[in-house]
N, CA, C and O atoms as a Tripos MOL2 file, in Angstrom:
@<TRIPOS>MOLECULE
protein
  300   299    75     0     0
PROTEIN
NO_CHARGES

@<TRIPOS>ATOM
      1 N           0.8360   -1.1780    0.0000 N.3       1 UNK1
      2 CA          0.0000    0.0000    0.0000 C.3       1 UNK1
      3 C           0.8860    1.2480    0.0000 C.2       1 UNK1
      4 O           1.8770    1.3910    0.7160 O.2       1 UNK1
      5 N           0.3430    2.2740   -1.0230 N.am      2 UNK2
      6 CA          1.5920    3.4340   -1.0300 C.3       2 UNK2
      7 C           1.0120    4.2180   -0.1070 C.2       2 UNK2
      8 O          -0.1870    4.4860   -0.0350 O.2       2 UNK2
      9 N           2.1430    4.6960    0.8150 N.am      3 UNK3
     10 CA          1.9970    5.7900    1.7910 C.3       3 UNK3
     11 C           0.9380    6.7830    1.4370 C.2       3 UNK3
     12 O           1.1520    7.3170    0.3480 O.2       3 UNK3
     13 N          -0.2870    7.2330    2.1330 N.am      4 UNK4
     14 CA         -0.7840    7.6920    2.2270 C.3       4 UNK4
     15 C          -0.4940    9.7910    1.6790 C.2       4 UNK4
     16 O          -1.3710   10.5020    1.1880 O.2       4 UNK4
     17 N           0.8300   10.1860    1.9720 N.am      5 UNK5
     18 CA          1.1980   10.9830    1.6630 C.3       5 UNK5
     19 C           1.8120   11.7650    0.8830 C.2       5 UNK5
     20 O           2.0430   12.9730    0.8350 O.2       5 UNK5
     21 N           2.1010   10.6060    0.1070 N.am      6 UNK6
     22 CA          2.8290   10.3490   -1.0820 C.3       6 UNK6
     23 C           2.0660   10.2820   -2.8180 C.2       6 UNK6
     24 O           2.5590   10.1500   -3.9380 O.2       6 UNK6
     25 N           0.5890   10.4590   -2.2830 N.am      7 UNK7
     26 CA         -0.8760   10.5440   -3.2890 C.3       7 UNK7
     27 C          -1.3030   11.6830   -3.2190 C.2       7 UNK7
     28 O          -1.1520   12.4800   -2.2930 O.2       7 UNK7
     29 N          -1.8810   11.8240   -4.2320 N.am      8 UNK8
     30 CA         -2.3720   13.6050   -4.3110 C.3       8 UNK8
     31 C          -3.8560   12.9340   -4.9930 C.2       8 UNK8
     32 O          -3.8460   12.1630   -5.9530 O.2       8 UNK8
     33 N          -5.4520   13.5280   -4.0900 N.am      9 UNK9
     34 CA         -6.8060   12.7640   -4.5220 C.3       9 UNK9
     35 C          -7.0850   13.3080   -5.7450 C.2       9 UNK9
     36 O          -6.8330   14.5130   -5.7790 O.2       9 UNK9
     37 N          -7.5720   12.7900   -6.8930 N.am     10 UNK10
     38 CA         -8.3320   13.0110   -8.4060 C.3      10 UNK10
     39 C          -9.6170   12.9900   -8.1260 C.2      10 UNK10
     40 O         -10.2560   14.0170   -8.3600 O.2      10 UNK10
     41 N         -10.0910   12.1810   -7.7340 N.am     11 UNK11
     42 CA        -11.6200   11.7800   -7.8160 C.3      11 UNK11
     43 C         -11.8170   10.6450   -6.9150 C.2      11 UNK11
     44 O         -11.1540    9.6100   -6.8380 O.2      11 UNK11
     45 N         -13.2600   11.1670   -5.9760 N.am     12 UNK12
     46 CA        -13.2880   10.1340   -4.8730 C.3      12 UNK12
     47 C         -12.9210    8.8450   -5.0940 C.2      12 UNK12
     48 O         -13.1090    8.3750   -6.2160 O.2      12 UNK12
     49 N         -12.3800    8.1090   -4.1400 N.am     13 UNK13
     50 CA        -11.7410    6.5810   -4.3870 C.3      13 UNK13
     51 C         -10.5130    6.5870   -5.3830 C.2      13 UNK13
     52 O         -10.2220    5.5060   -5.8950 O.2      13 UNK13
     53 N          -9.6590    7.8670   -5.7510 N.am     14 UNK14
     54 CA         -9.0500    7.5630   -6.7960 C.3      14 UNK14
     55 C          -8.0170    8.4190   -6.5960 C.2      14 UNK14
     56 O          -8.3950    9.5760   -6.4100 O.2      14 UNK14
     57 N          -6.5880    8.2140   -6.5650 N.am     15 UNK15
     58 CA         -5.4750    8.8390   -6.4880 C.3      15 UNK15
     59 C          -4.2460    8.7560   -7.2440 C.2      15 UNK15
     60 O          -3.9890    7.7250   -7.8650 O.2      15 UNK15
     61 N          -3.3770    9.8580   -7.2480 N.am     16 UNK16
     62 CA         -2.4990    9.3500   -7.8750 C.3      16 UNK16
     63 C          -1.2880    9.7090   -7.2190 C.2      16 UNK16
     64 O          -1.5090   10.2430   -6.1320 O.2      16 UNK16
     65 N           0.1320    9.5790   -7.5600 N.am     17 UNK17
     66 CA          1.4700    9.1190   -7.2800 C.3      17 UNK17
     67 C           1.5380   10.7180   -6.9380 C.2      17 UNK17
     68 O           1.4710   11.3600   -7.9860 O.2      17 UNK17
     69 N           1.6270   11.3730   -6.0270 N.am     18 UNK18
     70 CA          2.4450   12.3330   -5.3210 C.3      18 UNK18
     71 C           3.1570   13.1020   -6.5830 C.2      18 UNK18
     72 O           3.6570   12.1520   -7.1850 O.2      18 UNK18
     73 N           3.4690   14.2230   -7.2870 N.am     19 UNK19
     74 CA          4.5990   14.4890   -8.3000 C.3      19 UNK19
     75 C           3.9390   14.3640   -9.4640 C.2      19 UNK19
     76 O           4.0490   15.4170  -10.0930 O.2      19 UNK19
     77 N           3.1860   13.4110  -10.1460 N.am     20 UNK20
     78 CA          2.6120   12.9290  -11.4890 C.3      20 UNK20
     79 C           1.5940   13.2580  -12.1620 C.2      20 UNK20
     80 O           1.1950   12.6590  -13.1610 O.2      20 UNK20
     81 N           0.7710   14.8730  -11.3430 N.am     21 UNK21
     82 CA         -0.0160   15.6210  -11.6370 C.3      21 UNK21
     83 C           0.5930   16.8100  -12.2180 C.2      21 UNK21
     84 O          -0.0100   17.6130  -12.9300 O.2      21 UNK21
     85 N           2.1230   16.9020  -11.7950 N.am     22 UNK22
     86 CA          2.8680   18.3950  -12.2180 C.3      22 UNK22
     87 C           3.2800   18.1510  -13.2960 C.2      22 UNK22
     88 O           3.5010   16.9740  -13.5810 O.2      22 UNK22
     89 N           3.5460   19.3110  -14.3590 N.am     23 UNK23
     90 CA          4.7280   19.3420  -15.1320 C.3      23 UNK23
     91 C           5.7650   20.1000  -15.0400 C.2      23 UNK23
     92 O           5.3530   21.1870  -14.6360 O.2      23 UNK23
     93 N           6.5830   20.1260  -15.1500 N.am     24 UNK24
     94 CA          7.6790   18.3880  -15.3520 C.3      24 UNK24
     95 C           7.1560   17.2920  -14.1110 C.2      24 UNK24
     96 O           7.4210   17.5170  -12.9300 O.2      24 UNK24
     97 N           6.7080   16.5960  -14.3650 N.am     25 UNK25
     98 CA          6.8960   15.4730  -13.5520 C.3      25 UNK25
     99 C           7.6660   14.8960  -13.0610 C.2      25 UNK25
    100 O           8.6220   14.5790  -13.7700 O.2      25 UNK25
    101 N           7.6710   14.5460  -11.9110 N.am     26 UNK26
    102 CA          8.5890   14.4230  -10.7860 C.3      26 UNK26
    103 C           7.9110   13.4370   -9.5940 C.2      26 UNK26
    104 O           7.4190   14.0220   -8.6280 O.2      26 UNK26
    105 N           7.8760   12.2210   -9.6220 N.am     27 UNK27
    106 CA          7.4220   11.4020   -8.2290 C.3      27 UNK27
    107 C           8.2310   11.8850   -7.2860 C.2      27 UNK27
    108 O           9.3660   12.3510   -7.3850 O.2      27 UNK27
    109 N           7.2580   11.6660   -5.9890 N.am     28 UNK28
    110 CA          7.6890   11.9980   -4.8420 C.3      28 UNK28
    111 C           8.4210   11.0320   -4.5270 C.2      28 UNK28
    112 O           9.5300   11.5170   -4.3030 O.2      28 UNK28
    113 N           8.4520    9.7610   -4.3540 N.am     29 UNK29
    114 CA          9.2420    8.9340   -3.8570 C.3      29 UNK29
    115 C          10.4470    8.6240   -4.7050 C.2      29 UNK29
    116 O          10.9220    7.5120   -4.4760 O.2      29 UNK29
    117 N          10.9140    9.1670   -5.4120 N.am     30 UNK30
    118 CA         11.8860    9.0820   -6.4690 C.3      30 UNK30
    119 C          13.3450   10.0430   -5.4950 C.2      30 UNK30
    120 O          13.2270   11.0820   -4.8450 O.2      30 UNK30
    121 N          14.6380    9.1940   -5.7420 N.am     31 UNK31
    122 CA         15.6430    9.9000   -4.3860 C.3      31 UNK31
    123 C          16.7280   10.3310   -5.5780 C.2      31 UNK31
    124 O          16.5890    9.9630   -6.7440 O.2      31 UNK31
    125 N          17.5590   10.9620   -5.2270 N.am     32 UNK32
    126 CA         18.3500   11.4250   -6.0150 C.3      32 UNK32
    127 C          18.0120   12.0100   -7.8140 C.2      32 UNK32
    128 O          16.8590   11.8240   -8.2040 O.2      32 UNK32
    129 N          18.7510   12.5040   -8.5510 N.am     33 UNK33
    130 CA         18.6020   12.8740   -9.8720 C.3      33 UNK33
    131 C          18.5770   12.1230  -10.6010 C.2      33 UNK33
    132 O          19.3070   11.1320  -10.5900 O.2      33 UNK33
    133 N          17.4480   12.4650  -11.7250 N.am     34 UNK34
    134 CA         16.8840   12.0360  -13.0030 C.3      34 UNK34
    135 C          18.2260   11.8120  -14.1530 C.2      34 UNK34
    136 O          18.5380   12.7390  -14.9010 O.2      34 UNK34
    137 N          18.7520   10.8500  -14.1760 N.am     35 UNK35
    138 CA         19.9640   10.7180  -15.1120 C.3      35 UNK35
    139 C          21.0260   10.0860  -14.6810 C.2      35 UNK35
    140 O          21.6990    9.2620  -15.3010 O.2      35 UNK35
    141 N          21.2660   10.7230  -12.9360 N.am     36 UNK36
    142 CA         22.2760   10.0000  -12.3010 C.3      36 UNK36
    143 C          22.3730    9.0810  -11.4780 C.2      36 UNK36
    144 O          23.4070    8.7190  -10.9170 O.2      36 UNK36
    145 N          20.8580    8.4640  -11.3020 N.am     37 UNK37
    146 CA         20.8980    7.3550  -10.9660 C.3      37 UNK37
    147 C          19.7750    7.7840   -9.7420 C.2      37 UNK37
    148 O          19.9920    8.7560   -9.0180 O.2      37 UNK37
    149 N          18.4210    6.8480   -9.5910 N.am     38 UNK38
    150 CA         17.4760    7.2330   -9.2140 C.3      38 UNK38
    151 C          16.8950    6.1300   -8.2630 C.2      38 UNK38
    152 O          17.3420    5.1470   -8.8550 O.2      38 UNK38
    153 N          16.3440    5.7200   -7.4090 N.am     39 UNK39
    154 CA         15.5680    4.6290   -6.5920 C.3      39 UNK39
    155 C          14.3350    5.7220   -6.4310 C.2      39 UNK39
    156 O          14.0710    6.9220   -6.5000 O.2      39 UNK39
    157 N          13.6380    4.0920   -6.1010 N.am     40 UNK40
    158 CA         12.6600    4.3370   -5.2320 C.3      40 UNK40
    159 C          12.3800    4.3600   -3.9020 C.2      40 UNK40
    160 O          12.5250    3.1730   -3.6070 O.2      40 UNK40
    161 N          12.0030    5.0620   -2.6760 N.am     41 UNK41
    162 CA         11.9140    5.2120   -1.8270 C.3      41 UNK41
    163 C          11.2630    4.4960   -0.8610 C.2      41 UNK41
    164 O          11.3580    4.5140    0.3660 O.2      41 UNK41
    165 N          10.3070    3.6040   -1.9210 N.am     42 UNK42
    166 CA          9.1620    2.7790   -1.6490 C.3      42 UNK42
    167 C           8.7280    1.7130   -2.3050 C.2      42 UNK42
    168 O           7.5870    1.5000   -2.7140 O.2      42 UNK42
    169 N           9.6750    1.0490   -2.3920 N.am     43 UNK43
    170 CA          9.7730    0.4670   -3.3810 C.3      43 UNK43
    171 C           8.5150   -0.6110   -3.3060 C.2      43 UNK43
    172 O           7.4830   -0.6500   -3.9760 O.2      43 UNK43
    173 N           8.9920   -1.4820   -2.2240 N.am     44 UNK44
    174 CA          8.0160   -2.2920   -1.4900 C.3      44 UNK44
    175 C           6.4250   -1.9780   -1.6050 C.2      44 UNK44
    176 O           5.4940   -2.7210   -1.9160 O.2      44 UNK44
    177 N           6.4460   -0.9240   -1.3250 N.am     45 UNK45
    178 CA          5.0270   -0.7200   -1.9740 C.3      45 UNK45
    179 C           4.6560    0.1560   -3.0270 C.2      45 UNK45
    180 O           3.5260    0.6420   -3.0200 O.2      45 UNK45
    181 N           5.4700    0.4220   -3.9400 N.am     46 UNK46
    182 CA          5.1710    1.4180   -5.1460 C.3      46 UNK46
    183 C           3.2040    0.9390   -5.9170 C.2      46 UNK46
    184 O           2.5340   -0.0860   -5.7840 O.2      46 UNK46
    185 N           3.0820    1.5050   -6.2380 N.am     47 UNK47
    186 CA          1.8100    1.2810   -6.9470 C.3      47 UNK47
    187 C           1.7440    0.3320   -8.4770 C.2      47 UNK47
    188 O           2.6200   -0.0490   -9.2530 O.2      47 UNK47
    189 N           0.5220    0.2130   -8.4500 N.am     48 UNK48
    190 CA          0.3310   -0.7260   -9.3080 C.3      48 UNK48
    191 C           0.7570   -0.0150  -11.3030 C.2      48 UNK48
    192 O           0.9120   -0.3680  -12.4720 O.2      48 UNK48
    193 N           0.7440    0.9510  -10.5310 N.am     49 UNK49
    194 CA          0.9740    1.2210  -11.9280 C.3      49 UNK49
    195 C           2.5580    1.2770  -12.1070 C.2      49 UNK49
    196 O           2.9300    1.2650  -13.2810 O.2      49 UNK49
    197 N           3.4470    1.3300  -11.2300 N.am     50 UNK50
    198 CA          5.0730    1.3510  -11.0770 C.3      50 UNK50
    199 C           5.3320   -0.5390  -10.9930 C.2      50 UNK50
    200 O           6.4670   -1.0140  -10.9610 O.2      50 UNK50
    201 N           4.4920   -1.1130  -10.9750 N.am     51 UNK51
    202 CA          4.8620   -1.9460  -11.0640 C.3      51 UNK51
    203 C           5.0290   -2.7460  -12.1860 C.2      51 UNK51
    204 O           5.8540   -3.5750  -12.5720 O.2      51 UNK51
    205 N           3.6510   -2.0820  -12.7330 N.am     52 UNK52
    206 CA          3.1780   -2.4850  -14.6400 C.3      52 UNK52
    207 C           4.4330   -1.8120  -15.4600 C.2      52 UNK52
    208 O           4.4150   -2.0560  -16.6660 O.2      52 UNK52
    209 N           5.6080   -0.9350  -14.9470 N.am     53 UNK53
    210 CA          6.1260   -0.4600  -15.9100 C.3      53 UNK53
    211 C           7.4020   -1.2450  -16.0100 C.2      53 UNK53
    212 O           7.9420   -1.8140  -15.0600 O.2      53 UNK53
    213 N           7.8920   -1.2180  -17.4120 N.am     54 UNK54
    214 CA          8.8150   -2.0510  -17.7880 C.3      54 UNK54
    215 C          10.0580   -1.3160  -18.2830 C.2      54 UNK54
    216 O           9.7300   -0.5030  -19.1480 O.2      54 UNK54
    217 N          11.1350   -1.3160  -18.0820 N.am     55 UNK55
    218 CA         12.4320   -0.9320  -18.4580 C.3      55 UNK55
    219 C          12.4980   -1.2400  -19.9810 C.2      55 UNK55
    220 O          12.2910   -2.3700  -20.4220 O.2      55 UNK55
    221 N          12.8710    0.0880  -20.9430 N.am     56 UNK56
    222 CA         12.4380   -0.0460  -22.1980 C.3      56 UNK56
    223 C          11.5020   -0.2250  -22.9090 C.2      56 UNK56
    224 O          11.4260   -0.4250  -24.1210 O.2      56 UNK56
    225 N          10.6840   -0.1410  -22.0440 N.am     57 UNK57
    226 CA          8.6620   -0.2730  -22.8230 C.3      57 UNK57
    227 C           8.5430    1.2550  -23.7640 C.2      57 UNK57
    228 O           9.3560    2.1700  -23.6310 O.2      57 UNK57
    229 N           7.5250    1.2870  -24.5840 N.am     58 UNK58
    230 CA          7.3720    2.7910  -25.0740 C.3      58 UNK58
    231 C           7.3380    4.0980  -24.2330 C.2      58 UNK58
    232 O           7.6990    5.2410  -24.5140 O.2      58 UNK58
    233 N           6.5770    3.3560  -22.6750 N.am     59 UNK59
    234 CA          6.7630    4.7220  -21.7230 C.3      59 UNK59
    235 C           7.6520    4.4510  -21.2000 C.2      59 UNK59
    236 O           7.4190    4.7500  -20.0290 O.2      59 UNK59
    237 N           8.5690    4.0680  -21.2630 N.am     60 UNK60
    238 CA         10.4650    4.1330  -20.7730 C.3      60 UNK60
    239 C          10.8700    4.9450  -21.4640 C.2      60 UNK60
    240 O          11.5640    5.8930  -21.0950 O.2      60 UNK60
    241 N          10.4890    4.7030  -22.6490 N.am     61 UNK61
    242 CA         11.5730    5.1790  -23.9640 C.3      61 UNK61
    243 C          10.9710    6.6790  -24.0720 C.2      61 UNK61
    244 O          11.7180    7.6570  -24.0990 O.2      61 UNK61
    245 N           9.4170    6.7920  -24.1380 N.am     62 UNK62
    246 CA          8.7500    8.1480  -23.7020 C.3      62 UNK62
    247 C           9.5180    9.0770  -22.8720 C.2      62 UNK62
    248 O           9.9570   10.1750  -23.2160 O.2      62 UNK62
    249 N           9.6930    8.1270  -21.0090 N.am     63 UNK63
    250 CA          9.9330    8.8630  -20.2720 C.3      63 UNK63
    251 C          11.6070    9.6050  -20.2420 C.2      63 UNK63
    252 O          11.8670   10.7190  -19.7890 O.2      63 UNK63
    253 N          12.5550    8.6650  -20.8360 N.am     64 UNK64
    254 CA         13.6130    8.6870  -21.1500 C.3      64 UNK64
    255 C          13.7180   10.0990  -22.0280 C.2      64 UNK64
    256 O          14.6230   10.9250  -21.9100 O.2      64 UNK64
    257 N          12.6430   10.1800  -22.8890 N.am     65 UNK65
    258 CA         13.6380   11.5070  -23.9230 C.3      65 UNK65
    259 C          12.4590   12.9050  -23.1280 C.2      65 UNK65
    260 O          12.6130   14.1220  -23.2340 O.2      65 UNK65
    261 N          11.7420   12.4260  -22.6440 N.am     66 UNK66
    262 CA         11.0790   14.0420  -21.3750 C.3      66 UNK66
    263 C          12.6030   14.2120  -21.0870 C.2      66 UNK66
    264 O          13.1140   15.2710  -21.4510 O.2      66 UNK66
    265 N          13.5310   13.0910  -20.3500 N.am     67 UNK67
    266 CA         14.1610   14.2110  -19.6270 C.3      67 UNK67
    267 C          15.9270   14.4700  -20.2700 C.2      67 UNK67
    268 O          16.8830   14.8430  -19.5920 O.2      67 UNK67
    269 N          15.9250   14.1410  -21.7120 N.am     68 UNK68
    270 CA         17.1000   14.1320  -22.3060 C.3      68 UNK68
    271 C          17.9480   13.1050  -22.2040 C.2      68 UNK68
    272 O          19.1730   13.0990  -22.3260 O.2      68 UNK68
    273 N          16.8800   11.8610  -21.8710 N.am     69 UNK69
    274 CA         18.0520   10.7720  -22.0050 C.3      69 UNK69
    275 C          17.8770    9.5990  -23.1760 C.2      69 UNK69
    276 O          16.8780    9.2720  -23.8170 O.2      69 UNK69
    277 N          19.0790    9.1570  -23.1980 N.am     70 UNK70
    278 CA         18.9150    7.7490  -24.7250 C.3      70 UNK70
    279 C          18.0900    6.5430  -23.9280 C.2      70 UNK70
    280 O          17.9590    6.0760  -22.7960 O.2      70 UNK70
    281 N          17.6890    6.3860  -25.1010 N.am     71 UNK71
    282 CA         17.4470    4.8170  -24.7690 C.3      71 UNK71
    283 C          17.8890    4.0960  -24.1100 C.2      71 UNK71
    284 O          19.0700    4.3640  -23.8890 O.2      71 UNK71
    285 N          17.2280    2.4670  -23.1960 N.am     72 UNK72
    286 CA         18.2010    1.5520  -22.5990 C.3      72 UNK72
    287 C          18.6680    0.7710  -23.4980 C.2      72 UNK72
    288 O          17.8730    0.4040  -24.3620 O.2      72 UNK72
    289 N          20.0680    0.2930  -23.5650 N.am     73 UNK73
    290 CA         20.7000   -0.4570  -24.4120 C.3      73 UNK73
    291 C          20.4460   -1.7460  -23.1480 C.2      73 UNK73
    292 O          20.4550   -1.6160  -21.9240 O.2      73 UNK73
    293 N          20.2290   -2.9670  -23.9740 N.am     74 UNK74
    294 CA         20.0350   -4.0280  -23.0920 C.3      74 UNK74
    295 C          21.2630   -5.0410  -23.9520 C.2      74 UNK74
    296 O          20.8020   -6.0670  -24.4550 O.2      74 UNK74
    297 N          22.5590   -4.8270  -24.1060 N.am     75 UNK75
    298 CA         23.2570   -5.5250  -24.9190 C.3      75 UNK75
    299 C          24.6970   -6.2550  -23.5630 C.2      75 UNK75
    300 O          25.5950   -7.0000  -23.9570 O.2      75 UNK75
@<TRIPOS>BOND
     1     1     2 1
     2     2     3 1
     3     3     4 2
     4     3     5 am
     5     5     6 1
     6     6     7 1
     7     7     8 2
     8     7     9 am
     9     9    10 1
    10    10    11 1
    11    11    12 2
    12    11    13 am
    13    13    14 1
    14    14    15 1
    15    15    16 2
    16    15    17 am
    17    17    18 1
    18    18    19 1
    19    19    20 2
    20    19    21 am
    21    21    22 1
    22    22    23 1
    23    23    24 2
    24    23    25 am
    25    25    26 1
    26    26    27 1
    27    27    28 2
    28    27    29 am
    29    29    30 1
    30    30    31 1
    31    31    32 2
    32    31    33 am
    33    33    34 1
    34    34    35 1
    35    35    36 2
    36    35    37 am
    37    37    38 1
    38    38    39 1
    39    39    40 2
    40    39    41 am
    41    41    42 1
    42    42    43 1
    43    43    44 2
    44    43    45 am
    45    45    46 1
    46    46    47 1
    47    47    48 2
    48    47    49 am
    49    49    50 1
    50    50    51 1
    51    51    52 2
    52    51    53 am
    53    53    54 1
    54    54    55 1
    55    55    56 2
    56    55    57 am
    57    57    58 1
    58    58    59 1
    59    59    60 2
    60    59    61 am
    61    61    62 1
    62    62    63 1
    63    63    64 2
    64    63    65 am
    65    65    66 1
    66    66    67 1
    67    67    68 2
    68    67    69 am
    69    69    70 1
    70    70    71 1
    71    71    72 2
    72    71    73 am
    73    73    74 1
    74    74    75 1
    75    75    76 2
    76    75    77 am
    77    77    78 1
    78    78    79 1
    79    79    80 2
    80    79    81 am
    81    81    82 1
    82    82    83 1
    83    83    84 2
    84    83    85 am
    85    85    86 1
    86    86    87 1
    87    87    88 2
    88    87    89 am
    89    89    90 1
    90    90    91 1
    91    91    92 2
    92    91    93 am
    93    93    94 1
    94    94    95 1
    95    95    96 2
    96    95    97 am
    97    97    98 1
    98    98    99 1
    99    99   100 2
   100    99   101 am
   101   101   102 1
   102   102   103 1
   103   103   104 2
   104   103   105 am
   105   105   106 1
   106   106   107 1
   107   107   108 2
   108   107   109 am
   109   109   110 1
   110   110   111 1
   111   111   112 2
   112   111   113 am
   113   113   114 1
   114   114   115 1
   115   115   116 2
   116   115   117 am
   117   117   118 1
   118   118   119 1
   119   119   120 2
   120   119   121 am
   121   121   122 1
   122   122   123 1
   123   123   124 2
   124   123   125 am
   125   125   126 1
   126   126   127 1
   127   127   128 2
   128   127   129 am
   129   129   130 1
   130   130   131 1
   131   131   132 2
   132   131   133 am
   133   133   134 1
   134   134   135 1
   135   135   136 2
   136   135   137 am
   137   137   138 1
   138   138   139 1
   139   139   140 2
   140   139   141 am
   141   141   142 1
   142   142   143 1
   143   143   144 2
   144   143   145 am
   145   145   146 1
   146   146   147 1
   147   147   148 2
   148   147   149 am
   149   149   150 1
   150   150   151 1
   151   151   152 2
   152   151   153 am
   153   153   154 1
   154   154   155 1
   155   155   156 2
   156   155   157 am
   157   157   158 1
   158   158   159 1
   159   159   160 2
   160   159   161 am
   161   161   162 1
   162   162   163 1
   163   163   164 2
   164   163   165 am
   165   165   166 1
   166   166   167 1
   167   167   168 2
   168   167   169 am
   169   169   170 1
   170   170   171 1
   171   171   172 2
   172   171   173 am
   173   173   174 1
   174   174   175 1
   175   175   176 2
   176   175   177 am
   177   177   178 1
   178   178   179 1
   179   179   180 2
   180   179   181 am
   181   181   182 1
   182   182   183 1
   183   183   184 2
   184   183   185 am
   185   185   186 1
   186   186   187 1
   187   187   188 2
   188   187   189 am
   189   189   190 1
   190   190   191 1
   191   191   192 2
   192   191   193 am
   193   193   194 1
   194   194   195 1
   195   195   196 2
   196   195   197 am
   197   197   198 1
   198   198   199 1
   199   199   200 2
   200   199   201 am
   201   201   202 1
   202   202   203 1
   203   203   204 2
   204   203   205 am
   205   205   206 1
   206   206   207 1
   207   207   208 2
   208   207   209 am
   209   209   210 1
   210   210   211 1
   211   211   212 2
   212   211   213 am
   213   213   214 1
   214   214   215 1
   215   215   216 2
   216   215   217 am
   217   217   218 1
   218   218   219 1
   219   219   220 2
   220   219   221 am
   221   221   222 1
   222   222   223 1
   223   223   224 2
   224   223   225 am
   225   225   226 1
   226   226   227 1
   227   227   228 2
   228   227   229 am
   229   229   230 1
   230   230   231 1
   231   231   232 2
   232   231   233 am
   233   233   234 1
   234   234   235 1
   235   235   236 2
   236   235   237 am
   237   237   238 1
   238   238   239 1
   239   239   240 2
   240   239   241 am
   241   241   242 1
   242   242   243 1
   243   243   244 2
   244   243   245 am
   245   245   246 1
   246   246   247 1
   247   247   248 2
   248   247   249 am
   249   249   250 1
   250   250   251 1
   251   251   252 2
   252   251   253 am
   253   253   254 1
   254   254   255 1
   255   255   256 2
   256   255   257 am
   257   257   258 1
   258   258   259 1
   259   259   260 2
   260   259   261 am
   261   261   262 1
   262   262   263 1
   263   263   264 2
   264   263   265 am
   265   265   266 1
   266   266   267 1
   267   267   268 2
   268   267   269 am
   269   269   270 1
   270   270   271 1
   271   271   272 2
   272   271   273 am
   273   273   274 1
   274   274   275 1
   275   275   276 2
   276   275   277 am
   277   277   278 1
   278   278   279 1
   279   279   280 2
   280   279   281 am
   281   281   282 1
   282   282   283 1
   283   283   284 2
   284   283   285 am
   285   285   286 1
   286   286   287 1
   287   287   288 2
   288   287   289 am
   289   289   290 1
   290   290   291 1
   291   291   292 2
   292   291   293 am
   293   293   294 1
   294   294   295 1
   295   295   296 2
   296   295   297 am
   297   297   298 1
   298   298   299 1
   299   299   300 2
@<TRIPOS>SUBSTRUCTURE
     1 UNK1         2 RESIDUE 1 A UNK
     2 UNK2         6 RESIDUE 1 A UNK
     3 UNK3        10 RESIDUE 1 A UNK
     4 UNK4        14 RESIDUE 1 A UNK
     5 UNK5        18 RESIDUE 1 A UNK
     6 UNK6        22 RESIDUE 1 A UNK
     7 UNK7        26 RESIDUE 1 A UNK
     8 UNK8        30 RESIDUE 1 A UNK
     9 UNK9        34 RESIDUE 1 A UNK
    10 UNK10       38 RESIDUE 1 A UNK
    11 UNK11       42 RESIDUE 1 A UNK
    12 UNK12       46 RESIDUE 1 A UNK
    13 UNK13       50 RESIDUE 1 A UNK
    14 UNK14       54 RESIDUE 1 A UNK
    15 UNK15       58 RESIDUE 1 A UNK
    16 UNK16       62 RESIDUE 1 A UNK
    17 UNK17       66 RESIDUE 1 A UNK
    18 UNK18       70 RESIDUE 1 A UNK
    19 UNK19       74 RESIDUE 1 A UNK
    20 UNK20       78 RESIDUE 1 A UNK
    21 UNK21       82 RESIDUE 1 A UNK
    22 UNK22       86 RESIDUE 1 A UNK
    23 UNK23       90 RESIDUE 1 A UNK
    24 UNK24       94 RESIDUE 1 A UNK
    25 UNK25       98 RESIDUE 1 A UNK
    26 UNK26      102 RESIDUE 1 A UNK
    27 UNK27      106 RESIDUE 1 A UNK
    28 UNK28      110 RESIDUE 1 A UNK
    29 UNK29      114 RESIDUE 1 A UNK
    30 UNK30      118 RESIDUE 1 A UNK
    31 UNK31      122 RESIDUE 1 A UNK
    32 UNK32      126 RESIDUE 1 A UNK
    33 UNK33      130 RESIDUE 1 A UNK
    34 UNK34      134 RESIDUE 1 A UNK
    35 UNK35      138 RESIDUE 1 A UNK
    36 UNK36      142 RESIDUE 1 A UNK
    37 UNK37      146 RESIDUE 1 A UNK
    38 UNK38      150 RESIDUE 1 A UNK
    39 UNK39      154 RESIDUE 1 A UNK
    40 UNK40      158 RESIDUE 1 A UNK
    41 UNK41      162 RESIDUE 1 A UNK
    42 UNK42      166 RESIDUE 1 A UNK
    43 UNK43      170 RESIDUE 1 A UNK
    44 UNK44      174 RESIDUE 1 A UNK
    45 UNK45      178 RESIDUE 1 A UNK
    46 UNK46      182 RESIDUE 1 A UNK
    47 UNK47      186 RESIDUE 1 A UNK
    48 UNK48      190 RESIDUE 1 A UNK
    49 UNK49      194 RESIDUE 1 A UNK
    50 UNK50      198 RESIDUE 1 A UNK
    51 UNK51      202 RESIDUE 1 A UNK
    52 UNK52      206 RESIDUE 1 A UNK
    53 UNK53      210 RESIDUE 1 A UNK
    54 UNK54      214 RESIDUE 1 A UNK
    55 UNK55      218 RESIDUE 1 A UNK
    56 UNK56      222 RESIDUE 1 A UNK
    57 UNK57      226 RESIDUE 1 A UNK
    58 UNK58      230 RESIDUE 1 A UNK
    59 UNK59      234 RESIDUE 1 A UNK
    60 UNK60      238 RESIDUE 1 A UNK
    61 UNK61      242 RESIDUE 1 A UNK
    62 UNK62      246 RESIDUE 1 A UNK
    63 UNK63      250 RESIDUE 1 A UNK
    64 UNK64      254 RESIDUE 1 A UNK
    65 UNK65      258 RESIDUE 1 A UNK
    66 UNK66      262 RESIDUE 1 A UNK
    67 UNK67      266 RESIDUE 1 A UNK
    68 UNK68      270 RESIDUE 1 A UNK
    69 UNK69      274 RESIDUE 1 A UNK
    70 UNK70      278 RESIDUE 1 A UNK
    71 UNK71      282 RESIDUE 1 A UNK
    72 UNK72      286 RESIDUE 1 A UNK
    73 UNK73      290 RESIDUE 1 A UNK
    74 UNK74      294 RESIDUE 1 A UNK
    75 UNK75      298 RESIDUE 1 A UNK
């Protein structure tokens, strides 16, 4: 279950990830800089939707050039 504080409410019964309403987007539980190497804070319980995401999926590769970075090379 993600920390309670860490959600910002949309619509009754319905929340989302702390950070992921702003632009630039920025999760809250996200530690250090975008590029230089990043964790999660929460990992253990990140949400279902951090969990659905995949390293190199289209929203990798999406999220990757938001913030000026290449692709993952998986070689």
């Amino acid at each position: 279950m993600v920390p309670v504080e860490l959600t910002t409410p949309i619509i009754p019964h319905h929340v989302c990830m702390k950070g992921t309403e702003q632009k630039p987007v920025h999760y809250a539980a996200l530690t250090d800089k975008v590029g230089q190497g990043v964790s999660c804070s929460i990992y253990g319980q990140r949400s279902s939707t951090c969990r659905k995401f995949e390293a190199g999926s289209k929203d990798c590769i999406k999220a990757r050039k938001i913030h000026g970075l290449p692709e993952l090379s998986f070689s």
